[in-house]
N, CA and C atoms as a LAMMPS dump frame, in Angstrom:
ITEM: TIMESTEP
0
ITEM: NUMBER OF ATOMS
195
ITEM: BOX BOUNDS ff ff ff
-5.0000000000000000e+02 5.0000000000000000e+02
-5.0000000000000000e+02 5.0000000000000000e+02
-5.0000000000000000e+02 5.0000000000000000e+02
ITEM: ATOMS id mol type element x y z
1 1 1 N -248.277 -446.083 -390.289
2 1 2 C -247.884 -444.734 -389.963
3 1 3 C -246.554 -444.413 -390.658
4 2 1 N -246.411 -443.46 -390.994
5 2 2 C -245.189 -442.299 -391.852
6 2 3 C -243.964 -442.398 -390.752
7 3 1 N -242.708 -443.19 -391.254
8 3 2 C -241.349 -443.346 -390.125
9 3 3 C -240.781 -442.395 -391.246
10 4 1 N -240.14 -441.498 -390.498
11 4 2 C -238.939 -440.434 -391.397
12 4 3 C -237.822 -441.388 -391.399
13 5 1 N -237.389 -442.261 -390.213
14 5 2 C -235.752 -442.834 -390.192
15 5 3 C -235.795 -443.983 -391.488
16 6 1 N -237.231 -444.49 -392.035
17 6 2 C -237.143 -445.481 -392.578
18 6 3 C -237.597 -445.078 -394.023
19 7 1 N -237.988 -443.831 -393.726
20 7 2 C -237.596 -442.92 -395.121
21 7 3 C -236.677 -442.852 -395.788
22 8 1 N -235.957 -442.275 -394.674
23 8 2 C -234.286 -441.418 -394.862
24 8 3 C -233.378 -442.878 -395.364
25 9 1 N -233.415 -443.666 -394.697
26 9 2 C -232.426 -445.178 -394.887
27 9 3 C -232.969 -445.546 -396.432
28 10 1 N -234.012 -445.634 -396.694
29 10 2 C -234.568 -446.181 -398.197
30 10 3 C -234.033 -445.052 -398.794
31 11 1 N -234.39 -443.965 -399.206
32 11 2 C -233.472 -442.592 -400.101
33 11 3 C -232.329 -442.779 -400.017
34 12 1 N -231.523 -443.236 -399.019
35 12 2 C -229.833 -443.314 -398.849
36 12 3 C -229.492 -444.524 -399.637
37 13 1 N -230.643 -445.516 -399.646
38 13 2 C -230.214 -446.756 -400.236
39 13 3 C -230.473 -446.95 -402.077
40 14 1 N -231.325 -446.16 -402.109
41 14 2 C -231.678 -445.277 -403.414
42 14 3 C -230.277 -444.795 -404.13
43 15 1 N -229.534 -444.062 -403.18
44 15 2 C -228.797 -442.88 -404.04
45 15 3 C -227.533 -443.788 -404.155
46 16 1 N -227.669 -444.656 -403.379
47 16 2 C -226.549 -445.697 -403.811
48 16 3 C -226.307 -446.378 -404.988
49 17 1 N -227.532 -446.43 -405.86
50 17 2 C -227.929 -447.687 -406.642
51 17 3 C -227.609 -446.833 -407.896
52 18 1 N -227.454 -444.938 -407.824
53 18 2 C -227.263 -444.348 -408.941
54 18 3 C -225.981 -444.633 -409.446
55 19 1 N -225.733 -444.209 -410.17
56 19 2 C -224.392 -444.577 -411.347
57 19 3 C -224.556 -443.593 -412.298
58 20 1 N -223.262 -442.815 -411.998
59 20 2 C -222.86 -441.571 -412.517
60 20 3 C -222.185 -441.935 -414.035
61 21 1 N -222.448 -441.041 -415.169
62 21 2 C -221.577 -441.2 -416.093
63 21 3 C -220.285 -441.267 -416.17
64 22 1 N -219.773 -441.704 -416.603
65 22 2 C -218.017 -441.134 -416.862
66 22 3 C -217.617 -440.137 -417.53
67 23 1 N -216.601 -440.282 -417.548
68 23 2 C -215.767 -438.44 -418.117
69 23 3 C -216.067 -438.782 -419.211
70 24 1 N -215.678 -439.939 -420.021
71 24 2 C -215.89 -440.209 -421.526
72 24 3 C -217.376 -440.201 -422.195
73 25 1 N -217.889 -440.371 -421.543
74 25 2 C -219.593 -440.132 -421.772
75 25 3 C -219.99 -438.984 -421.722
76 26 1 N -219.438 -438.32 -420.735
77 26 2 C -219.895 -436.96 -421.067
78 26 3 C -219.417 -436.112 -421.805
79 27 1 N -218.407 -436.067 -422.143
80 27 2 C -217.541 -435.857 -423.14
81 27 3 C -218.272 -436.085 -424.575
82 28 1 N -218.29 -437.711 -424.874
83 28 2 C -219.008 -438.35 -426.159
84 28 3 C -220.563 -437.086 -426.578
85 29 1 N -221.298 -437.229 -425.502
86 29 2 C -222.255 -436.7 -425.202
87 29 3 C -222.287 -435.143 -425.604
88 30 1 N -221.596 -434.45 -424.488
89 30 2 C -221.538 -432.757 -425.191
90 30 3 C -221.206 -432.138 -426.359
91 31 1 N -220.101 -433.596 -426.71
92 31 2 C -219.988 -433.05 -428.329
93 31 3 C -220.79 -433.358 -429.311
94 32 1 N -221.487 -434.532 -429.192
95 32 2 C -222.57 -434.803 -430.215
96 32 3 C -223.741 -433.426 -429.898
97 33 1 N -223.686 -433.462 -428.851
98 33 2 C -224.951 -431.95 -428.81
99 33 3 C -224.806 -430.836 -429.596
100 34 1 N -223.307 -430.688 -429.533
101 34 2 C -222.44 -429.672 -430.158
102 34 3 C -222.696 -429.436 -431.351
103 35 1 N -222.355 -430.614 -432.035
104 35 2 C -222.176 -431.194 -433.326
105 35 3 C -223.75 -431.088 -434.463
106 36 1 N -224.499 -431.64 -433.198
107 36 2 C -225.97 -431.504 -433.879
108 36 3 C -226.645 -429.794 -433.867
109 37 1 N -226.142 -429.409 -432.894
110 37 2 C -226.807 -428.039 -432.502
111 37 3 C -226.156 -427.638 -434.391
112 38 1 N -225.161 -427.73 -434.1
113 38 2 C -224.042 -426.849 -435.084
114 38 3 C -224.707 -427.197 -436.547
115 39 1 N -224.62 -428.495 -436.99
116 39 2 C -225.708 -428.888 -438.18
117 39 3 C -226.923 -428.459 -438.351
118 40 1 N -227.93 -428.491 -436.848
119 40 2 C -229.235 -427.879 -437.693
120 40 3 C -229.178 -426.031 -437.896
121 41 1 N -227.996 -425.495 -437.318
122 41 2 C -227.543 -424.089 -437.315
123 41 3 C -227.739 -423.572 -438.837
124 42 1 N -226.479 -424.67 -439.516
125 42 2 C -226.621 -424.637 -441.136
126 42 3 C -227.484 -424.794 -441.46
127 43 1 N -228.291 -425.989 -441.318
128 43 2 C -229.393 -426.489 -441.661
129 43 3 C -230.634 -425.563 -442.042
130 44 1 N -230.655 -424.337 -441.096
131 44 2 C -231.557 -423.437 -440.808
132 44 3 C -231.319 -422.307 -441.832
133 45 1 N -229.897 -422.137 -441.316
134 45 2 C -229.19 -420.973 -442.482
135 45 3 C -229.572 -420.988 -443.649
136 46 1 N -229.379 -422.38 -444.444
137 46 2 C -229.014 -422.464 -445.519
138 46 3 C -231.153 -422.901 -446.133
139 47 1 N -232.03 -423.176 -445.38
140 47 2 C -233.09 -423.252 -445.677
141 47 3 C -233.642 -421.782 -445.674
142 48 1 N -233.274 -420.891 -444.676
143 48 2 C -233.583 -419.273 -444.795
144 48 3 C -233.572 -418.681 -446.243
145 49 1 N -232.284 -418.956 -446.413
146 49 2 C -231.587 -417.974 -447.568
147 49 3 C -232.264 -418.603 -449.033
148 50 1 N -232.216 -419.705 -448.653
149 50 2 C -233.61 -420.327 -449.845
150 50 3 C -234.684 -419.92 -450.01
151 51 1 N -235.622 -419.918 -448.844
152 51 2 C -236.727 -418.782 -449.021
153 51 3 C -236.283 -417.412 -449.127
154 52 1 N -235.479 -416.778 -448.947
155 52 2 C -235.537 -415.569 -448.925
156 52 3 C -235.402 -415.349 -450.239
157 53 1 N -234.263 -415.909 -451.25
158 53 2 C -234.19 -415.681 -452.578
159 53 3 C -235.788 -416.3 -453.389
160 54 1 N -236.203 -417.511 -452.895
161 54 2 C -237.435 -417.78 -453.584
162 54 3 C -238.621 -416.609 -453.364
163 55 1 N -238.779 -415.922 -452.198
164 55 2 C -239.604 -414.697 -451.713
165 55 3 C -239.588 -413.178 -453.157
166 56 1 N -237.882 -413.447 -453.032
167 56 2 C -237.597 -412.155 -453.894
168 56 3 C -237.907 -412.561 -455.031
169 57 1 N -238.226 -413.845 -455.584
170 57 2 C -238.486 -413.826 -457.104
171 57 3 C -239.717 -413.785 -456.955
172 58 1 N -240.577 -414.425 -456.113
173 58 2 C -242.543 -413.919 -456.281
174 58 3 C -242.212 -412.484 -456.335
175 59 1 N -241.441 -411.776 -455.45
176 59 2 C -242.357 -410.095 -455.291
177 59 3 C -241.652 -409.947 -456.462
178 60 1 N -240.559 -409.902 -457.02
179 60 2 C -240.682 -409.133 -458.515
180 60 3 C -240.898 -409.41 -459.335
181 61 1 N -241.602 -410.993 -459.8
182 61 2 C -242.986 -411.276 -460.746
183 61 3 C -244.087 -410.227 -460.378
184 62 1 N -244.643 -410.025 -459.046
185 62 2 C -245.52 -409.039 -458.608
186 62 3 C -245.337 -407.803 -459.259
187 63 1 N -243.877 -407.558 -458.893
188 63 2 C -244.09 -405.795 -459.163
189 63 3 C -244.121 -405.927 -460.468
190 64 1 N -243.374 -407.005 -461.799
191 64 2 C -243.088 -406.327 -463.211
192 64 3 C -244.764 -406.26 -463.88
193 65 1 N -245.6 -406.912 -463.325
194 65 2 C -246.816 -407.238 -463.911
195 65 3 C -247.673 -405.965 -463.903
């Protein structure tokens, strides 16, 4: 049969066993997110503007023809 008290004591004994990051980890952590977000930003930018100039040279092979 289902005991709630022997529920509740196992979950309590559970949340004990967690282990929180440290300041420096999270720290390490948000900035690498940062860092990567920020690179594939360029990353994106700078692959756009590539197609976009490669785009503009098909259409005006198109139009001179």
């Amino acid at each position: 049969m289902f005991n709630p008290l022997k529920f509740i004591q196992s979950v309590k004994q559970e949340a004990f066993k967690v282990t929180w990051p440290t300041r420096k980890d999270v720290l390490v952590g948000s900035l690498m997110v940062f860092a990567l977000a920020t690179i594939a930003a360029i990353f994106f930018l700078l692959l756009d503007q590539i197609y976009k100039v490669l785009l503009d040279i098909i259409l005006n092979i198109n139009i001179s023809i």
